[in-house]
C-alpha positions in Angstrom: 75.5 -27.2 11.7 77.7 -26.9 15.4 78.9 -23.6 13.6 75.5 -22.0 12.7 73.8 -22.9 16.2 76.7 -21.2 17.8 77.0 -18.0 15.6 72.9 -17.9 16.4 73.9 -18.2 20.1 76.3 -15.9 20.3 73.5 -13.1 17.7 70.8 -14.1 20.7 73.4 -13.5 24.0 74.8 -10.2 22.1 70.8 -9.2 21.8 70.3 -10.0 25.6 73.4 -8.4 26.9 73.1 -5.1 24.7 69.7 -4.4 22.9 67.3 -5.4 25.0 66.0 -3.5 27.7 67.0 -3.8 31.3 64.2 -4.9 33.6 64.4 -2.3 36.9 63.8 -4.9 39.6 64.2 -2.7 42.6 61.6 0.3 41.5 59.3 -2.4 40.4 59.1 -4.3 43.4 58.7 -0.6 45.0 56.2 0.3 43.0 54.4 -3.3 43.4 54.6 -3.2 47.0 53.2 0.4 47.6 50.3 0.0 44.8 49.4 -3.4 46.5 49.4 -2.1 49.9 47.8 0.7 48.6 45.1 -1.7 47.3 44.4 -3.4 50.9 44.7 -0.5 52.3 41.6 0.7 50.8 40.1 -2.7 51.5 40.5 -2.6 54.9 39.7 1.4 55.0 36.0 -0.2 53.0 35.7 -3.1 55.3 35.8 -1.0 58.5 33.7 1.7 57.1 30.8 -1.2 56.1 31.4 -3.0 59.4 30.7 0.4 60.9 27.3 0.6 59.5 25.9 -2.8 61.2 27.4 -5.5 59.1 29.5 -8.0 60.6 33.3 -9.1 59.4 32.5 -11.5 57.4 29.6 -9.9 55.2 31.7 -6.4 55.2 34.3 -8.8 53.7 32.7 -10.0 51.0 31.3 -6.8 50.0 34.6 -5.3 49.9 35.8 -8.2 47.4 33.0 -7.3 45.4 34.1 -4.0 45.6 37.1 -4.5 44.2 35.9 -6.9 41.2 33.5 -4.3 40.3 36.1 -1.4 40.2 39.2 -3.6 37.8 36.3 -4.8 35.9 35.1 -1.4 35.4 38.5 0.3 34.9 39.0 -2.3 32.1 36.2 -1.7 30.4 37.4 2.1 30.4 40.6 0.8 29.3 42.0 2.7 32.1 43.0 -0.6 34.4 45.9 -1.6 31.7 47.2 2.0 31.6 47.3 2.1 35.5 49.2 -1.6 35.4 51.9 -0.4 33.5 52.8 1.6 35.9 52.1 -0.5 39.2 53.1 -3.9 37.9 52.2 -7.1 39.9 50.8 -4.6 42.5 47.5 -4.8 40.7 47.9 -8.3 38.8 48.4 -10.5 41.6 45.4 -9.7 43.6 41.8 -10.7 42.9 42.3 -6.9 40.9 44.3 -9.5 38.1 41.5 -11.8 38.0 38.7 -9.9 36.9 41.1 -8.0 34.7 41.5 -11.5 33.3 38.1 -12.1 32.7 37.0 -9.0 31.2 39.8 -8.5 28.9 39.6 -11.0 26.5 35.4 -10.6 26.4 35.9 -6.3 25.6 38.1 -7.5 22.9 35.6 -9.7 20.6 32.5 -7.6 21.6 32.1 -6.4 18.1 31.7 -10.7 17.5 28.4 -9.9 19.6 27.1 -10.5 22.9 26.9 -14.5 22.5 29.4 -15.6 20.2 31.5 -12.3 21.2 31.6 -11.7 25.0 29.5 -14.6 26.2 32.2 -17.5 24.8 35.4 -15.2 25.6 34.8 -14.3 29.1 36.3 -17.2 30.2 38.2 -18.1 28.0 42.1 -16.9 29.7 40.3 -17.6 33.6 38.6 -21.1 32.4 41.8 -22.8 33.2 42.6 -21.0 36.1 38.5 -21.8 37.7 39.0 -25.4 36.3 42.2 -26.1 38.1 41.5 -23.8 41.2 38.0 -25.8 41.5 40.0 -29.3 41.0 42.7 -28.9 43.5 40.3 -27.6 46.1 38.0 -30.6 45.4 41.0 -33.2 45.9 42.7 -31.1 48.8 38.7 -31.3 50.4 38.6 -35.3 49.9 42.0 -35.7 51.7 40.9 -33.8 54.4 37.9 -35.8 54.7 40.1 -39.1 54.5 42.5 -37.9 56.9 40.2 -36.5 59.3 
């Protein structure tokens, strides 16, 4: 049995080393840094255009985060958002840009199920956990505060 686990090893580290693709670590970071800056960088561009029409920080603020829901969640329902992401990498993941990529995603993909059964139960269904947990920790982090303070 020591002899097949080994001559598997050594199949699986001669598949690594030779066959499977190389990841390009330096151009991706590039490209995640630039396409996330690039990303604020409109933010901010949005958030001092709406604060220059009378609303105040915070308000422009959260209009510019709905902003930027509203455009990944329309880009993936183009299917245009995972095109761009394959080029610009965690650029676009990481950011709330991810997120409602996340939530739209799996709910485009079973709309032929219908709008209940089909989009309705799989819009949450790969950001449920993430809500669930995200809600928990800030609910326990919130009663130590309390506690402490």
């Amino acid at each position: 049995m020591s002899q097949k686990k080994n001559r598997m090893n050594q199949k699986y580290n001669y598949y690594v080393n030779n066959v499977a693709p190389k990841p390009k670590y330096i151009s991706n970071c590039i490209k995640a840094f630039f396409t996330g800056g690039t990303v604020c960088i409109i933010g901010f561009i949005l958030q001092k255009w709406i604060q220059s029409k009378g609303l105040d920080q915070k308000t422009a603020s959260s209009i510019v985060i709905m902003i930027l829901i509203f455009s990944a969640q329309f880009l993936t329902g183009l299917g245009v958002f995972d095109d761009i992401v394959k080029f610009a990498g965690a650029g676009l993941i990481v950011p709330i840009t991810g997120f409602a990529n996340s939530i739209v995603s799996p709910a485009m993909e079973y709309k032929k199920e219908g709008i209940v059964l089909g989009v309705g139960a799989k819009l949450f269904s790969l950001a449920g956990p993430v809500l669930v947990w995200g809600f928990s920790a800030s609910v326990i982090i919130g009663i130590i505060y309390a506690i402490i303070t």
